[in-house]
Each structure stands twice: as structure tokens, then as C-alpha cells.
N, C-alpha and C positions, 0 to 999 in steps of 0.2 A: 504494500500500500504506500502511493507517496501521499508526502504530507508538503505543503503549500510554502511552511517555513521551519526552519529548528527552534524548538523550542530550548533546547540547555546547548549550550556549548563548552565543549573540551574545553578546557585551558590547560592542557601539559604543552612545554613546548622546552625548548632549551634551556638547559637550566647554565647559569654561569659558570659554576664550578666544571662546567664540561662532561656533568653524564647525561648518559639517556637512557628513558625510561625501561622500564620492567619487561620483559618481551620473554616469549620462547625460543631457543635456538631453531632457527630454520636448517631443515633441510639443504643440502646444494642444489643447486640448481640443474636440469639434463646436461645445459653445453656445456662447452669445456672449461675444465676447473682452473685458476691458476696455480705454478706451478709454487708451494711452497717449501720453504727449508727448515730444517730444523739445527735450533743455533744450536752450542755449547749452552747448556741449561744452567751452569752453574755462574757465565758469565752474565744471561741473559736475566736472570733474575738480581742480579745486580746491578744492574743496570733499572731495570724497572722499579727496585723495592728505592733505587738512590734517587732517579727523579720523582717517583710522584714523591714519595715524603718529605723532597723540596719543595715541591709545588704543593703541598700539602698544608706546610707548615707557611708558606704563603699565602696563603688564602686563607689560615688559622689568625697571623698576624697583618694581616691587610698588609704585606708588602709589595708592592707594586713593580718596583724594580727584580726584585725577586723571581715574580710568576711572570712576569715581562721573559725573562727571559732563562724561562722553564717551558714556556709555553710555545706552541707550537704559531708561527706566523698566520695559517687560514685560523684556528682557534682565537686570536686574538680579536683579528677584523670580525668575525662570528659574536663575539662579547660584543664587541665596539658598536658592531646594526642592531642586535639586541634588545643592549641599552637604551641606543638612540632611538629604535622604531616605536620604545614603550616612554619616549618622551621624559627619559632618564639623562641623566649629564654623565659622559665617562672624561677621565677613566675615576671620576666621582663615585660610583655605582658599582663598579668592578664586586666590594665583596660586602655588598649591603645587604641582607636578610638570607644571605645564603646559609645552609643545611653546613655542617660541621662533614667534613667529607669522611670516610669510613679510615678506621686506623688498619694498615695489612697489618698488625701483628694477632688481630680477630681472624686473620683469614691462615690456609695454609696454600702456600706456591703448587701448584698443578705440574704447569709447563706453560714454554714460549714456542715461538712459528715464528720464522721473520717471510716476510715478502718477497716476490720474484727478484730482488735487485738487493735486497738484502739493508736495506735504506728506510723499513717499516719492521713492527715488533708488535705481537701483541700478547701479551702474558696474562695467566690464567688463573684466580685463587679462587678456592673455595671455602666457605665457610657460613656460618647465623650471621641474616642483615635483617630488620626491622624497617619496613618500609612506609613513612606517614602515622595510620594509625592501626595499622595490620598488625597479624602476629608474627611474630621471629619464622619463620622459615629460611633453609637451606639455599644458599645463592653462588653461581658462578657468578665473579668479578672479573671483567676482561677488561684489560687495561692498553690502552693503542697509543705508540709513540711512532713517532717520525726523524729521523735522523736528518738535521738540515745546520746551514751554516756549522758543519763542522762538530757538531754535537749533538747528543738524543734528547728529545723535547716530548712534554705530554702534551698528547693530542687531547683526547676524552675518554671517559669511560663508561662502560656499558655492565648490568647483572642480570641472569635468568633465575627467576626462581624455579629449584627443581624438584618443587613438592609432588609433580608430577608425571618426573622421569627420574624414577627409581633406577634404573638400568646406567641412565647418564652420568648419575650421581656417585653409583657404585664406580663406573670405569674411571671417574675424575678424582674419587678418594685412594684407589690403586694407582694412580699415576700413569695412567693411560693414553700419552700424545695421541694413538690415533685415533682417539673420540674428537680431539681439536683439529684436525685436518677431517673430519667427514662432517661435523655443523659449522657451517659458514658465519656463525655467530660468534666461534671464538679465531675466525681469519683475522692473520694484520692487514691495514689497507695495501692492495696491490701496485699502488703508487701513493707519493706524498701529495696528501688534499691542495686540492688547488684552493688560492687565495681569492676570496670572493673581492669586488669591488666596494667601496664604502657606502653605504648609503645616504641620503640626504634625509634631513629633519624629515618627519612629517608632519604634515597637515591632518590626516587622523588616523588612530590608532586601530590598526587595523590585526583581523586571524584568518586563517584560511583554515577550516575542517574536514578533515577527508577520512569517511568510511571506507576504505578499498579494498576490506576482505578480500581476498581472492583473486587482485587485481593489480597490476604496478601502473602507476602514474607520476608519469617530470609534467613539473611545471615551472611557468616564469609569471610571474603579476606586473605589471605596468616597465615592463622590461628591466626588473632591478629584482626583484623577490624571489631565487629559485629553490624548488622546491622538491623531493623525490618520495613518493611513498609507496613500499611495499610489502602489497598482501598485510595491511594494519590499519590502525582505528586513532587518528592523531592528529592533535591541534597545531599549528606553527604560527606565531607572530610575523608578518607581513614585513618583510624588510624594504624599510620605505612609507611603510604605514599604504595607506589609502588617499585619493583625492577626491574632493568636491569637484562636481562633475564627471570628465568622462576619465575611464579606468579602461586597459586592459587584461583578459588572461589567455593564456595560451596554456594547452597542455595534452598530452600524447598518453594513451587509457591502451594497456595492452595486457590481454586475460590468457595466462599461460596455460588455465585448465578451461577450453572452449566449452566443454560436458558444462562443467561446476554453473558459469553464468551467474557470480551470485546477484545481488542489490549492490546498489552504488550510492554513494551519498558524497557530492561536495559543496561545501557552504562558505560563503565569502563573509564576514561579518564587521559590523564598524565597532569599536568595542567602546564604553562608557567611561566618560573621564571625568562627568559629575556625580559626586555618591550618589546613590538612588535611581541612577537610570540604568536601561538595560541594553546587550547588544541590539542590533539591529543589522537583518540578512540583507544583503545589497544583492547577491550573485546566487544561483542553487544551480545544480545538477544532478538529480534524483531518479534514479531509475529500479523497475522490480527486478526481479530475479526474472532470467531469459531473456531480457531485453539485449537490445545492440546498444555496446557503450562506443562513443565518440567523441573522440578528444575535439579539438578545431583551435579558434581565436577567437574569441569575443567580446566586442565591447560593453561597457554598460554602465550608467550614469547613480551616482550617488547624490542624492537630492537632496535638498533642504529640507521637504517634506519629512524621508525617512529621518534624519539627525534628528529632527523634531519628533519626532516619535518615540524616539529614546528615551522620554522624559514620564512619568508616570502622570504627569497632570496632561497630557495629549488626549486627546476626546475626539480623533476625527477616526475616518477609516483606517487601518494599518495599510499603510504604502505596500506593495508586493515588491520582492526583488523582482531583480531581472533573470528570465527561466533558460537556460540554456537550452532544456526539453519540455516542451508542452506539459503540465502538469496535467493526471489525469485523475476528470472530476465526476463527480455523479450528481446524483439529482439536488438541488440548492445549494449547489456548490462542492457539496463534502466530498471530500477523498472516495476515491471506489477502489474498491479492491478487485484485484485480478481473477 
């Protein structure tokens, strides 16, 4: 059944300290895998346990020069849109309400993988992490650095909780490397992340929502915000924010299990910067399950009307965003289902 507009939106999105969110390891994928190596384990974990706990203790003690240059160069620009998109001052901002990052001495060292050129790492620990307001469950910690100017740098970090792969769990307490070369969850990057461009202030503080179960989608927003999601359910802040008036997005929708077909869900939203008001959908593209997804380009204008609507003292019609696919409706308007 589609629905007209989102009612709750995500808010996970990048967090500063450079991890991302909670996931399952995935599968590989059918083509061809890259080729990884397997370093000196006892080097390679020295190397890992010495930067993050510098960068660690950086972002413990707000030293800026410190995680400056602990940090990985696309990582930093990555902070710097961020901040800037959510209308933040940097590097003011850098370690403002941020989460206390996890100490590895909670964790035990697994193993490492370095990348096809040997210029990428990512090391693997296991151990109880406590996430929000959940309970303590069993987590891989994958930790991703990049070897650049001459030295190794934290990239970000990633955990799976494994309360549901008993099997994974076991081969990762054995010390098992080739559990980490068959889920692509615990790969190093196959090359050092490219450095995004910086973005300009914005005019409004914009997310982009994307349900894409079963689906992978790149996107770009107003030729500055790119974006990749797959086969997941995730909020990103809009780098660049949003404009008044006309916007674009562009973005390429490709279903690797044609059978599966699931539902699709992408939502553009203005987000509220006075207490009490709420986001508001400028952009949707909603589809059931078995539908055709189709990426394209398309424009669409962000109105005064909608900003105004944001406000709870609004009393007119709710503005519709702009549909990228016909919504389908039944009798008085309401949603119909398939």
C-alpha cells in the first residue's frame, strides 16, 4: 500500500565520531570479489589498536589537532558537510554531544585483511556493546583505516550484532580469518575513499530517506549530496541542505534479486529548525512490491507553502510533495491497496 507522505522519519545518519550504524554482515556479492590479503596479524593489530586509541582519546579530549591528523582526509570533509548541512559551525562542532567511543580493551582482536594495494586495513574485534537503550549483546567491531600521506589514518567504524548468527560468532571467537574474507562486512575499502567536495551553507536543513530493502541505489541531490544505499532502511542529512524553490535528484535503482521485487520507499524531507515544528516531504518515490523501480532526474520545487506547514499552528491543506510515481489512490482519496 502506498501512502501519500511519511509520516516518522529516520534520523540515523552519520555520526561524527565516524561509525555506522548496527547492520548485518552481508553476504558477497555473485561478481567478482576483490582480491584480499592477509597482513602479518600481529603487526596489523598494532597498528589498529595505536590509531584508533589516538583518535580515540581525541575525541575523549576535544583535541582537534590530534584527530586532525589521525583522521582520514575524505573523513574529515565528511565531518566538515555534516556539521555544516545541520547548520553547525566547525571545526566548533567536531566533538559536541558525541557518544564516548567504545574502549578495544572490552573487545578481543579477531583479525585484519588489508586491501588489493595493500594501502587499506580493516580489523576485526569482538566483544558486549550496549547500543542506545538496548541490551548488551555480542558485537563485531570492524575498524577501517587508510594509509595516506605516509601514515595509517582512521577512517570509521562499523558493528554487527551477532545475537543472530551463532555460527559467525563461534568462527570469530576461534579466530577464524576466513569468516572475514567471505562477509563483505568485515572487507577493508578496496581503495582509499575519495574526498568529497565541500559543501556550501545551507538554506534548509534538509534528509533524504531510503527504504531499499532488496534494492541498491546512488544518488546525487542538487548536484552536491551523494548518496549510496544498499539493500537497507537509512536516513542521510542532505549535504548542502535543500533550496527554496527549485531542487534536483538524480538517482540509478538496481534490484539484484529481479524474483524478490520488494517495496520501495524514498523520501526527501525539509527538517525543523523551530522547536515544535515538524519535517515536511518535498520529494517521495513509493512503490508496492512487483512494481518497476526507476531511477531518472527530477526536479521539484520546495514552496513557501510547504515551510509553512511545518509549523503546528498551519490550518490550510497539507501541500503534497512532488511524486516521482503517481500515487495510487482509491475511493476519497485513501490509499488502495494492491
Amino acid at each position: 500500500m502506498k501512502k501519500a507522505i511519511f509520516s516518522v522519519v529516520g534520523v540515523s545518519a552519520l555520526l561524527l565520531m565516524g561509525q555506522v550504524g548496527a547492520q548485518q554482515p552481508a553476504a558477497g556479492a555473485a561478481e567478482a570479489k576483490p582480491v584480499l590479503h592477509v597482513p602479518d596479524q600481529k603487526l596489523a593489530r598494532n597498528i589498529a589498536d595505536t590509531i584508533y586509541n589516538t583518535w580515540r582519546v581525541s575525541m575523549l579530549s576535544g583535541n582537534e589537532s590530534s584527530w586532525r591528523g589521525v583522521t582520514t582526509q575524505a573523513r574529515q570533509v565528511k565531518v566538515r558537510n555534516l556539521i555544516i548541512s545541520q547548520k553547525g559551525q566547525f571545526p566548533r562542532d567536531i566533538f559536541r554531544n558525541q557518544p564516548a567511543p567504545p574502549a578495544l580493551e572490552n573487545f578481543a582482536f579477531v583479525g585484519a585483511l588489508a586491501g588489493p594495494t595493500n594501502r587499506t586495513l580493516a580489523a576485526t574485534y569482538l566483544g558486549t556493546l550496549q547500543l542506545g537503550d538496548g541490551k548488551p549483546a555480542m558485537n563485531a567491531y570492524v575498524l577501517e583505516f587508510v594509509h595516506e600521506g605516509g601514515k595509517w589514518r582512521f577512517d570509521q567504524s562499523r558493528f554487527f550484532n551477532l545475537s543472530q548468527l551463532p555460527q559467525v560468532e563461534k568462527r570469530l571467537k576461534a579466530g577464524d580469518l576466513s569468516v572475514l574474507k567471505e562477509q563483505d562486512g568485515f572487507h577493508p575499502y578496496t581503495a582509499p575513499p575519495k574526498v568529497p567536495a565541500a559543501c556550501p551553507y545551507p538554506q534548509l536543513i534538509g534528509k533524504v530517506f531510503v527504504d531499499a530493502q532488496g534494492r541498491d541505489i546512488e544518488m546525487r541531490i542538487n548536484g552536491v549530496s551523494e548518496h549510496e544505499f544498499v539493500d537497507e532502511r537509512r536516513a542521510d542529512v542532505i549535504s548542502g541542505g535543500l533550496k527554496r524553490g527549485l531542487n534536483t535528484i538524480t538517482y540509478t535503482i538496481r534490484t539484484p534479486n529481479e524474483k524478490t521485487r520488494p517495496t520501495m520507499a524514498i523520501g526527501l524531507f525539509v527538517m525543523p529548525e523551530t522547536p515544535g515544528n515538524k519535517p515536511v516531504c518535498v520529494f517521495d518515490h513509493i512503490i508496492d512490491a512487483g512494481d518497476e523501480a526507476r531511477g531518472g532526474t527530477f526536479s521539484f520545487t520546495v514552496s513557501n507553502e510547504m515551510i509553512a506547514s511545518m509549523s503546528p499552528k498551519f490550518s490550510g491543506a497539507a501541500p503534497q510533495p512532488f511524486h516521482a510515481v503517481p500515487l495510487k489512490t482509491g475511493k476519497a482519496g485513501a490509499p488502495a491497496a494492491k
